[in-house]
N, C-alpha and C positions, 0 to 999 in steps of 0.2 A: 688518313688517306686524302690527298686533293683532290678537288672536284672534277676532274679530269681522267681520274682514275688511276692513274702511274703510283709506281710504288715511291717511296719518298728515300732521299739515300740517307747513311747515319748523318753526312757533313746537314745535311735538310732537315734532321730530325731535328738534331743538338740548335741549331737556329730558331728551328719552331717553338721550341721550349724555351730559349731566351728571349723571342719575342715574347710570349704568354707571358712570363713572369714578370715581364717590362709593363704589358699590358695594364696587369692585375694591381702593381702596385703606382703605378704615375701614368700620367697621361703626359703625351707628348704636345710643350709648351710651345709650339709654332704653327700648328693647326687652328685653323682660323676658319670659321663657317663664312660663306659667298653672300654679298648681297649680289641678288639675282640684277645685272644688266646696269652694274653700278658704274656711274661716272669716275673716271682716274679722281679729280681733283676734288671728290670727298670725300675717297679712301682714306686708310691712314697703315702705315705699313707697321705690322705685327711681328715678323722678325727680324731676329738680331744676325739671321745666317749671312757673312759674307764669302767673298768669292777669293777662297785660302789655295795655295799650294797644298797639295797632300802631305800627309804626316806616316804617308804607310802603315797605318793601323788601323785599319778596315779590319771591320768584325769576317770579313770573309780572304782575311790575310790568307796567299798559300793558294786560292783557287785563283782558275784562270777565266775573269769574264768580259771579256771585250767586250761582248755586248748579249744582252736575252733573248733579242730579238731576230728571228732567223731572217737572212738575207731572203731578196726576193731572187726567186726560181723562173716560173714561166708563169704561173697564176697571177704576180703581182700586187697579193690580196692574203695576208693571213689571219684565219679565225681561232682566236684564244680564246680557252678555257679560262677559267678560273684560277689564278695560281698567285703566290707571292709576287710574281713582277705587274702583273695585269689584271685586275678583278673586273668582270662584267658584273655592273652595279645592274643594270636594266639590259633592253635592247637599244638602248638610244644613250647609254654613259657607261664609260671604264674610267678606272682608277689606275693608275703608272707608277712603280715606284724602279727609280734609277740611282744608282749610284754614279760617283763622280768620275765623270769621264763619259758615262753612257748614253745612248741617245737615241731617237725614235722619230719613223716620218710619218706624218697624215697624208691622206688625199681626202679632200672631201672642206664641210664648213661647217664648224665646231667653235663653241667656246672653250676656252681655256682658265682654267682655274687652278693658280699656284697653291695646293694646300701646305707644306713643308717643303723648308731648304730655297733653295733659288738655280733658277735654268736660266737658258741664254736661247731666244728663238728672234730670228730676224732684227740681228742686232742688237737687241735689247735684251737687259740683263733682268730677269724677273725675279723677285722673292716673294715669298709667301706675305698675301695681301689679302684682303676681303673686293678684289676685283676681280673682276671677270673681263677675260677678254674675247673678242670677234676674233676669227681667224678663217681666211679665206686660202684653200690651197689647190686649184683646177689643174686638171693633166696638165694642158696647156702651159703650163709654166713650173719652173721648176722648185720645188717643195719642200718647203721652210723644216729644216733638223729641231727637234727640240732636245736640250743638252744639258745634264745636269752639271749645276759648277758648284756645287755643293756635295760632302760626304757623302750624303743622301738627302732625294730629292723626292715628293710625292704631288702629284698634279690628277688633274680630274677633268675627264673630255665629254662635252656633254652635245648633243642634236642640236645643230643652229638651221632650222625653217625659216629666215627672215624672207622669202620669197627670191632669194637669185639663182638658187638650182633651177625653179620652176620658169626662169624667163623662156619664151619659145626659141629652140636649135634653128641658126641661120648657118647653114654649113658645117658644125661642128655638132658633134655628138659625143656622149659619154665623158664630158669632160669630168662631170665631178665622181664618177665609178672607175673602176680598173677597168682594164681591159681584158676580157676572158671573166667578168667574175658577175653573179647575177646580184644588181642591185638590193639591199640590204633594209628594212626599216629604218637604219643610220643613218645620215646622212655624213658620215666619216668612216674611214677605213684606215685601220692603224698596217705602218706597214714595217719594211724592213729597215735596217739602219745603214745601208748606204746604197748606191747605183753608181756600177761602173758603166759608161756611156758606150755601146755598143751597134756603130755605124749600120749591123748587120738587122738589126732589130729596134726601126723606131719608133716602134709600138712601147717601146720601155719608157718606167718613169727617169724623171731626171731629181738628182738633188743639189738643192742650193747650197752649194760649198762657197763661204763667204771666207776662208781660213787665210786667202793671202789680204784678207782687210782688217784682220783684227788686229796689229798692231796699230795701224792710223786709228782704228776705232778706238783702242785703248786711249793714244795721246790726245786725240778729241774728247775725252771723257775727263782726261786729268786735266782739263783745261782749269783754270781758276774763274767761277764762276761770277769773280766781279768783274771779271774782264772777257766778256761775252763775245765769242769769236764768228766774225765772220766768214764764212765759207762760200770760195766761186765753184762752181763744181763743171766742168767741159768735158767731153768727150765725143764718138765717133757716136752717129744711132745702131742701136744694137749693140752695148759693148757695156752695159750692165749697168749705164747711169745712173737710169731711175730706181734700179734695187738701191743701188750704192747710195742715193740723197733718202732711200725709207731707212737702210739700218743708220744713217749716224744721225737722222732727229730722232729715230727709235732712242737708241744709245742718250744723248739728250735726254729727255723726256724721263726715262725709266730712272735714270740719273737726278732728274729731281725728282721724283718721288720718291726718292730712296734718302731725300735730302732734309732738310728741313724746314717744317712748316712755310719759310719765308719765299723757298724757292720755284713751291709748288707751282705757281699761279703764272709763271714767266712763261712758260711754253717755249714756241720756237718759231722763227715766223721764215716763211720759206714764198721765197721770190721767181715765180714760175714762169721762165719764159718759153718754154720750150710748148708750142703748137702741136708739134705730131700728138704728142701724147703727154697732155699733161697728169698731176696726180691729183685732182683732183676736182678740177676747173674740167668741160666737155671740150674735146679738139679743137682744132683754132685761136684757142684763148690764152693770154697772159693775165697771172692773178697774183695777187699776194694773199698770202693765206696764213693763219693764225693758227697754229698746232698744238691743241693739248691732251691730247691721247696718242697712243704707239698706236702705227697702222701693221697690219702684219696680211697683207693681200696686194695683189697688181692692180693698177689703177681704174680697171671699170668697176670694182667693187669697193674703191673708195670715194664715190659720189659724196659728196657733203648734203645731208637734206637739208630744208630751209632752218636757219637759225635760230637755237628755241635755250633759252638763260645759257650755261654756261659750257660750251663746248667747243669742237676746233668747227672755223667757218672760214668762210672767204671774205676776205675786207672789200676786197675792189676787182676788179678782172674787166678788160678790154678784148675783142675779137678781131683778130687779125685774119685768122686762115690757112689757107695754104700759103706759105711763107719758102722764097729762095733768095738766097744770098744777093741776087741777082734782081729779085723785087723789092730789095729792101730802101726805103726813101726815108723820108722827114715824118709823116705822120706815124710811120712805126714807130720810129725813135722818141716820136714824141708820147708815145703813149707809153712805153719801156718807165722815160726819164717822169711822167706823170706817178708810175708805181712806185717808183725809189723816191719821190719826193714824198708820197704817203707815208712809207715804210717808213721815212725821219721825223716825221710826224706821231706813228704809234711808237714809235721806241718810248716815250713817255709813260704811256699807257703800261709799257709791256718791258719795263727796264730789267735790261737783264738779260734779256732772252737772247740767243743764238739765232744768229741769221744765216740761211743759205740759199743760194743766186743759184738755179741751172740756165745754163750758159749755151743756147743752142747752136751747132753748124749754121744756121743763117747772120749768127753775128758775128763769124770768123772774119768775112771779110772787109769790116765796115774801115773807113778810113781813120788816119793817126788823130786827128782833132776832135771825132765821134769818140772814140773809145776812150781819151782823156777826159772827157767831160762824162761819158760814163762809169769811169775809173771811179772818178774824184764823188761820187754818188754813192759806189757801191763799196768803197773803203775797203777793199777786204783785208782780213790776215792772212789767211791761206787761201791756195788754188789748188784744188785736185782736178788732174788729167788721166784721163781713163785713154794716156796712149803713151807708151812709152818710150816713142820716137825720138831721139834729141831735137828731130827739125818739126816735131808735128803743128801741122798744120790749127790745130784747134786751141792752141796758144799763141800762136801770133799777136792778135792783136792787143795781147795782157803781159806777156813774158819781159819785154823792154819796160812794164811800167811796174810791174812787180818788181823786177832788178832792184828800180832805182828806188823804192820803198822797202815799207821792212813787212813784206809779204814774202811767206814759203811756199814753195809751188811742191807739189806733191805726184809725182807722176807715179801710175801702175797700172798695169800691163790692163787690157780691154778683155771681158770676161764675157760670151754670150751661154746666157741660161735657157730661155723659151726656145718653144717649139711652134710660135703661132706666127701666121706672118704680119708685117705690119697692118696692112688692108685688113686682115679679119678683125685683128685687136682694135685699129681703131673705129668698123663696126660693132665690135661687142662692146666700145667703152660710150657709144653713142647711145646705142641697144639700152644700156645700164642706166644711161642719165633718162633716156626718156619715160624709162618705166619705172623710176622713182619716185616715191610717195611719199607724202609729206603724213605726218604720227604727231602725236600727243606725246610721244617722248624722245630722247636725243640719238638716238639708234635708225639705220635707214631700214625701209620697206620692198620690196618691190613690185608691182603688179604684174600678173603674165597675159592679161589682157593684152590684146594687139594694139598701138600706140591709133594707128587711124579708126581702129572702133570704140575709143573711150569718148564719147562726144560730149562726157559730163565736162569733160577738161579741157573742151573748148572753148573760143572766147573770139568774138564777132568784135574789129575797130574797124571805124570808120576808115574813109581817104578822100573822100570828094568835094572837101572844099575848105573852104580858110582855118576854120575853126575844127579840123577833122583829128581825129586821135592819129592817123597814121598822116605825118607832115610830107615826107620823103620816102621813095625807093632807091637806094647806092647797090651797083651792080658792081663787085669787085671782078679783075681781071676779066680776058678774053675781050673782043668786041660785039658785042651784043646790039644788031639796032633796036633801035625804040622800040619799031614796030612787034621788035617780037619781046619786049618786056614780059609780057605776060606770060609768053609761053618759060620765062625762065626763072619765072617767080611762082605758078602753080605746081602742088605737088613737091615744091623741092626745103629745105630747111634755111630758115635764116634767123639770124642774130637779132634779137630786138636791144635797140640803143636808145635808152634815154636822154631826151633831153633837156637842157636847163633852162631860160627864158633868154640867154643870149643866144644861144643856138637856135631856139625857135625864133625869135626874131631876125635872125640872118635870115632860116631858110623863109617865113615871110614875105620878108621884103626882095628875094631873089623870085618867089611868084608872084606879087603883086609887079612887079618890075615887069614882068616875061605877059602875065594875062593868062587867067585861069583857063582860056580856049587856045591856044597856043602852041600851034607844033611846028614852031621852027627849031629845028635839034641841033642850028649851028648856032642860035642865043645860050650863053652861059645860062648856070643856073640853072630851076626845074622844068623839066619837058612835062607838060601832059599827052597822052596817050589816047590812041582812039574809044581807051576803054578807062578814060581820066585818071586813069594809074602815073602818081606824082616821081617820074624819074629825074631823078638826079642828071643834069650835063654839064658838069662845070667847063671852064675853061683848061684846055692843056689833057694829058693825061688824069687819068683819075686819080693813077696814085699817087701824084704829085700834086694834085686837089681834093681830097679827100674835107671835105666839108665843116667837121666839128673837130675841132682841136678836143684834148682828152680833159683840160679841165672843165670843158663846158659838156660832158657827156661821158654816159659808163654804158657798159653792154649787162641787159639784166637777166639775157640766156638765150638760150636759144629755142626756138617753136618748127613746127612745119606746116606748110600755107595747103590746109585743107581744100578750103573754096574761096574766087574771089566773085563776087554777086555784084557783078556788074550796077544791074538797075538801082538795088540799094546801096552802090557805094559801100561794101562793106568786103573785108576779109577776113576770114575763118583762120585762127590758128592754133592748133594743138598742140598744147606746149606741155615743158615738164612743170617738175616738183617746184624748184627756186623760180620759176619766171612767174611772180606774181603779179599777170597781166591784168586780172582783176581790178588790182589796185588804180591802173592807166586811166579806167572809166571813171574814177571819180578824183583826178586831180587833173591841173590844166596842162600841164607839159605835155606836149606831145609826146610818139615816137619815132625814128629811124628803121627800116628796115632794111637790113645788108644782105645782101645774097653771097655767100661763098663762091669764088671760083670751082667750077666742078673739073676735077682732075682727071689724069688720063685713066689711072688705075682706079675711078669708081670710088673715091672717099669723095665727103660732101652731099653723096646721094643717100635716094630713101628706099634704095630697093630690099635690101634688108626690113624695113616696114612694111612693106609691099606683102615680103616672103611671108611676113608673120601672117599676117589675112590667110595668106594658103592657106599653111599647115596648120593653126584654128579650122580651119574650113575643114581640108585633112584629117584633124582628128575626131572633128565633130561626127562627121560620115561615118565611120571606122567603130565608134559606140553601139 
């Protein structure tokens, strides 16, 4: 009798007894015990299961099972018993076993653990390994299938508490529970095996149906791994990009460790240029990034923490901003063409590895001599376009230089999954950087503390005079006068930029030039302010001035300008995890402070930090 109570049918009995007997006399050679929160790159993969065509001789030849799991109804949420597909191991882990072809959604954040056989979840092809994986899946976006591509497939879902449920609700609620279902000890919810998209009810979940990428993801994967391929990846925003660049370094990635010893270590290095939302780098930012674990979440949940022995990090990353076609000049390009000159530099380090370029709408329309000289940088072998227009607009400026090289251009159709809008996502992915915390191990944290009442992780630089930790203030876009500097640099987030000894010697000799009392705003170079706050006026526009060329400076994250204390020449900034301003106080380089243009639609602001103070507040009362 199953612990569920249902009577069992004969086809159910005759099974039960052949499992027993199997039991009794072998144990099953692809069952591999988890090391708890273990790194990819010192696993070592335990089965021999590959990803076959069926043979149609499934022990359950003759029944009809499409799938175990019932569709979701109105609930959105079903609670299993105990039975041969699903065992409730605890209240916080089930056990899954699938056959091939079948497949299962989460909501919620759960490790994954391939015990037998091998599944396919967000691109990546998994088989039974002694790893564990993260896996992040919020209403708000659409919800990664796990699929078994094996005879049989058995996997193990267990509670992930790393602190991102607990961040404080800025607008959005219930993302990581159903809807209609009362919260769980779990923090995951197994659900049904598909969702059909119902205009009438958008309370329903959605599922990540990746089915028209899996043949490119196949020919990406049979690629020959000594001839490590380049990928440009464009498309429209909103039109599935950024899933599309996670499943093929996923696919990647899973690909060598499924490979051999030699291959493991290559990762993939992925060249981010895209601002709105990058994957990993905080908004604004272009990074080049070093991957060596499969990500299986949307980008506010894959924050990189600070860099600790051997894991995926960010090599280098520049702040640009809010970014349009339309602002784009010389010291972009030059900070673009400083990342790809890096990126020829680790190929050494990292031979072998798979490169992929996202390629955002603001570099559609740069002219034919820019995009030759960034061609000739970014080498690629293929282009994927996420538009399937013959005239689209988001291949222009590559299509003629593709032709005339032996690059394949890839077009398919533009796919949108989520359900959040961009304003909120790029709140929650700001939300996400600031409240991450730096660990004693390679895995992130997050605190739900409110970002302006951690004051342990603040940190007081100078500005008031030659030898000052803060050299300069650069006000990007809008006109801003002097006068109100200040009011557009308290309270609000900015970039801190290091800098190297030739750039603090420029900005120097452009104040010693001007005189540290000094407020004529039509002398080039730095203005002091009535509150000695060192603004940046170059000559001309800004953005055609922009100060520090990119190899003489990196951006090392972003802070927001708590207090500026006048008398003492000092500003207050509460920064995250990676901005180790710490360190600023005991070396001599100075910094830069960038203020973001604040946009019409409210990105760049702190009011989202604001809200958290409330509802702390809010909830504290309510106790």
């Amino acid at each position: 009798m199953p612990a569920n109570g249902g009577r069992l049918s004969a086809v159910a009995r005759q099974r039960l007894v052949r499992e027993v007997q199997s039991t009794a006399s072998t144990s099953s050679p692809t069952t591999v015990l988890p090391v708890p929160e273990a790194n990819l790159s010192e696993t070592t993969s335990t089965s021999k299961d590959q990803v076959v065509e069926s043979d149609g001789s499934s022990e359950d030849e003759g029944l009809q099972t499409p799938n175990q799991f019932a569709t979701l109804v109105e609930a959105s949420a079903v609670h299993f018993s105990s039975s041969r597909e699903i065992e409730q191991l605890t209240d916080r882990s089930v056990k899954i076993k699938l056959s091939r072809g079948q497949k299962c959604v989460v909501l919620g954040t759960y490790t994954l653990w391939v015990k037998q056989g091998s599944i396919s979840v967000y691109g990546a092809i998994l088989h039974a390994t002694t790893a564990v994986y993260r896996v992040y899946a919020p209403a708000t976006h659409a919800l990664p299938s796990i699929e078994a591509m094996s005879s049989s497939a058995e996997l193990q879902l267990d509670s992930l508490n790393d602190g991102i449920r607990e961040l404080p609700y800025v607008g959005l609620r219930g993302m990581w529970v159903p809807f209609g279902v009362k919260p769980s000890t779990s923090s995951f919810y197994v659900l049904g095996h598909s969702f059909d998209q119902n205009p009438k009810a958008p309370r329903q979940l959605r599922e990540l149906d990746i089915t028209c990428w899996k043949s490119l993801l196949i020919e990406f994967s049979r690629a020959d791994i000594s001839k490590p391929r380049r990928i440009l990846i464009c498309g429209r925003r909103s039109s599935g990009l950024s899933t599309l660049v996670r499943c093929i370094f996923n696919r990647f990635l899973a690909r060598q460790f499924a490979g051999p010893d030699s291959a493991r270590q290559r990762g993939v290095i992925l060249l981010d240029l895209d601002t709105n939302m990058p994957e990993f780098a905080p908004p604004g930012m272009i990074s080049l990034v070093h991957i060596i674990t499969p990500v299986f979440g949307p980008p506010f949940a894959n924050s990189l923490p600070p860099y600790r022995g051997r894991s995926s990090r960010i090599l280098a990353k520049h702040f640009l901003g809010d970014l349009e076609t339309r602002d784009l000049v010389n010291w972009h390009i030059d900070r673009i063409s400083g990342l790809l000159d890096l990126e020829k530099n680790f190929r050494v380090e990292f031979e072998g590895a798979p490169v992929l370029v996202t390629c955002p709408k603001w570099l559609n329309g740069i002219d034919n001599t820019t995009a030759s000289k960034l061609w000739m940088k970014m080498s690629p072998s293929d282009i994927v376009c996420l538009d399937s227009g013959p005239m689209s607009t988001h291949l222009g400026p590559w299509k003629s230089l593709a032709e005339r090289g032996n690059c394949r251009i890839h077009q398919i159709p533009a796919l949108v999954f989520d359900k959040i809008s961009p304003v909120r996502e790029h709140d929650l992915q700001m939300q996400s950087y600031f409240h991450l915390r730096p660990t004693p191990i390679n895995h992130p944290f997050w605190n739900d503390t409110p970002v302006l009442a951690t004051t342990h992780e603040s940190v007081a630089l100078t500005y008031g005079d030659d030898g000052a930790q803060i050299s300069v203030i650069v006000l990007l876009g809008g006109h801003v006068a002097p006068e109100d500097t200040y009011d557009a640099l308290e309270g609000n987030i900015v970039a801190v930029v290091a800098l190297n000894a030739q750039s603090a010697t420029d900005a120097a000799c452009d104040l010693s030039a001007i005189g540290a009392n000094s407020h004529d705003g039509d002398r080039s170079g730095i203005y002091r302010t009535e509150e000695d706050l060192p603004r940046w006026q170059g000559q001309g526009e800004l953005e055609r001035s922009f100060p520090f060329p990119a190899e003489h400076s990196c951006c090392l994250g972003l802070a927001i300008v708590q207090k500026i204390d006048i008398p003492n020449r000092k500003i207050t900034l509460s920064n995250a995890a990676d901005l180790q301003v710490h360190g600023i106080q005991e070396q001599d380089s100075p910094v830069a402070l960038v203020v973001p243009k604040a946009t019409t639609d409210g990105r760049f602001r702190t009011a989202w930090a604001q809200k958290e103070m409330h509802i702390k507040k809010s909830d504290s009362q309510t106790k």
